[in-house]
N, C-alpha and C positions, 0 to 999 in steps of 0.2 A: 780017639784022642785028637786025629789030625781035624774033626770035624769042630772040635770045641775051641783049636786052637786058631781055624778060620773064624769060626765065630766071633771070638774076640777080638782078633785084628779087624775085622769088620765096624767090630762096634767100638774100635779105639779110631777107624780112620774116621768116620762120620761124627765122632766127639771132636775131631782136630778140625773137621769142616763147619761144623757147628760153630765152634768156638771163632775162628777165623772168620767167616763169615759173620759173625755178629758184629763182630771186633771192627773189621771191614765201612760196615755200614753205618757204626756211630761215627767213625774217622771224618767218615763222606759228610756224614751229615755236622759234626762239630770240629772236625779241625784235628789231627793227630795229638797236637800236644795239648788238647784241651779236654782229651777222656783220657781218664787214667785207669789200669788196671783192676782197680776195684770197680769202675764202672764196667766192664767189657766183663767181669766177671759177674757181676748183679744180673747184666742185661740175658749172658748166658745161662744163668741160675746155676751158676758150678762156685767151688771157692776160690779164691785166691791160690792158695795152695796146690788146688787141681790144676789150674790153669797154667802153675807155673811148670806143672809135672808138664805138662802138653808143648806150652811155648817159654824157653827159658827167659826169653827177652824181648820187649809190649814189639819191637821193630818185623818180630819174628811171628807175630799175628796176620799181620800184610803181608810178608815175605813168604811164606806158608805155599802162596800161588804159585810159587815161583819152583815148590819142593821136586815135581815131577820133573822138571823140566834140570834137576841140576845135574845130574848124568846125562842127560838126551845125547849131548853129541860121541860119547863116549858108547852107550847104546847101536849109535845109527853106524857106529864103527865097527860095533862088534859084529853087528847083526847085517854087515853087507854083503851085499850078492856076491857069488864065486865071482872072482876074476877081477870084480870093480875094486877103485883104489879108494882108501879112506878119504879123501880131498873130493872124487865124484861122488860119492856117498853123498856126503854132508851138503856139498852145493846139490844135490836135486832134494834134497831133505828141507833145504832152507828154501826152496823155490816153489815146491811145495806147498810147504809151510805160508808160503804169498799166498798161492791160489787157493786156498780154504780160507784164506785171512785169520791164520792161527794170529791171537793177540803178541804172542813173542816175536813175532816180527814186527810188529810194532806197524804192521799191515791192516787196522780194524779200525771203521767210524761208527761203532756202537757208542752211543750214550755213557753206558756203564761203566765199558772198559776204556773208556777217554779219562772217566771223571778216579779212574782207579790209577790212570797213570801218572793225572796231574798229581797225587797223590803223593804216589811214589817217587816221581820227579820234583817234586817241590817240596818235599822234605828231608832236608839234611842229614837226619839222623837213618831215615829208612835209604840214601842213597847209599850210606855206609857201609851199612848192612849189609845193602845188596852187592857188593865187593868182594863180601866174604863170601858171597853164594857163588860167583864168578871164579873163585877163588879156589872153590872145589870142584867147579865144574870143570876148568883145567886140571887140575890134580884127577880126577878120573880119565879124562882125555889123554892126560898124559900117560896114565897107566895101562890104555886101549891101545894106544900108539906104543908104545915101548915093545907090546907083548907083537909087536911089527917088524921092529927095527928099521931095517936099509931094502934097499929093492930086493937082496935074493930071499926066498923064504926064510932061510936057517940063518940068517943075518940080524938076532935081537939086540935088541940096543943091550949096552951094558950097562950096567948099576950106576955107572957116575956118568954117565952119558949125559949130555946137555939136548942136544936133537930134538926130540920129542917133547920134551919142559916148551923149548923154544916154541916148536911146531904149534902145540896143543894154544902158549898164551896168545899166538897171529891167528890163529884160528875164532879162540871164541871173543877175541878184542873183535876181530872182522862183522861176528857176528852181529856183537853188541850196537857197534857203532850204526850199523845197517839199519838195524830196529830201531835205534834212538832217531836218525835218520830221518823213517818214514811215518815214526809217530808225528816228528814234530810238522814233516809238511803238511800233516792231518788236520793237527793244532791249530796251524797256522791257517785252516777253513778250506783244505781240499778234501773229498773223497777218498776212500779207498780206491775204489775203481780207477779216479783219475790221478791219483798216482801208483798203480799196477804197473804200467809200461817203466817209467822211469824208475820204480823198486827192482824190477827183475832184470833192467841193462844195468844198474849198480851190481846188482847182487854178482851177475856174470864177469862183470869188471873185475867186482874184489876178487871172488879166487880166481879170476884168471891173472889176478898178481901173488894170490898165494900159488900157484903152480910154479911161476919163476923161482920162486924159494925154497919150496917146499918139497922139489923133487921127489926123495926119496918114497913120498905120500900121494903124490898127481897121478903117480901111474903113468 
């Protein structure tokens, strides 16, 4: 049973890539607000209907990129080495994330993923969107952080606790502004490479201003 149920999750994430990726590439090629649904559904050969079971909303066909990435920092919290604080965490995660030139740092001069951001950045309705995805990725962070509390172990934040809500929106505002940051010096006709030095003494800068703050999480 567990092998048929892999199965189909299998063959439901590659109909979401599928579809996404198509969706993607008419955008590129004609403009977001000028392929509609029924076209991104033609071009996939699925119906409309299916489509909308996949993505409830056309913003959410582009924004799809964005799916693995909307727990990440809530993840990189969970899953940190004994001893290190969620705030070191995250800043070697995000610095990281430069030297691979993961595209959500907004660290990458690939062709593709330049013409995916003008994309996403120059449309209004998909920047909206993208609000709501930022929106849960705090509400997950916030949820990593809580199950923390204050600096002794057995110190969990309480239910109506503000702390962590806080922590979590300075953290992934931090994050955002960085990437938006280093995309745009890209835009603006630098290299990745040559803005690497000045991404990673930002990067260092911001949480070493979320530490002032953030105590309970700096470690």
């Amino acid at each position: 049973m567990s092998g048929e149920t892999g199965l189909r999750e299998r063959k439901k994430q590659r109909m979401y890539r599928t579809i996404s990726e198509t969706a993607i590439s008419l955008f590129l090629e004609r403009g977001f607000d000028r392929v509609s649904v029924a076209d991104v559904a033609a071009a996939a050969e699925v119906s409309k209907p299916t489509l909308f079971r996949y993505f409830p909303a056309k913003e959410d066909l582009v924004l799809h990129r964005f799916a693995d990435h909307e727990d990440e920092a809530a993840r990189v919290v969970r899953d940190r080495a004994a001893g290190q604080s969620p705030l070191a965490a995250l800043h070697q995660h995000f610095l990281a994330g430069l030297e691979r030139r993961d595209p959500i740092t907004g660290l990458n001069d690939v062709p593709g993923v330049l013409a995916f951001q003008r994309l996403l950045y120059g449309t209004p309705s998909l920047v909206a969107r993208m609000f709501e995805y930022i929106s849960r990725s705090e509400e997950a962070l916030t949820t990593a952080l809580s199950a923390i509390g204050g600096p002794e172990p057995d110190d969990l934040a309480a239910p109506d606790d503000v702390t962590p809500r806080l922590a979590a929106g300075q953290i992934i505002a931090v994050q955002r502004i960085l990437g938006q940051d280093n995309w745009r010096r890209i835009e603006g006709g630098a290299s990745a490479d040559e803005v690497y030095p000045g991404a990673v003494a930002a990067a260092d800068r911001a949480f070493a201003m979320l530490r002032t703050g953030l105590a309970p999480y700096a470690g």
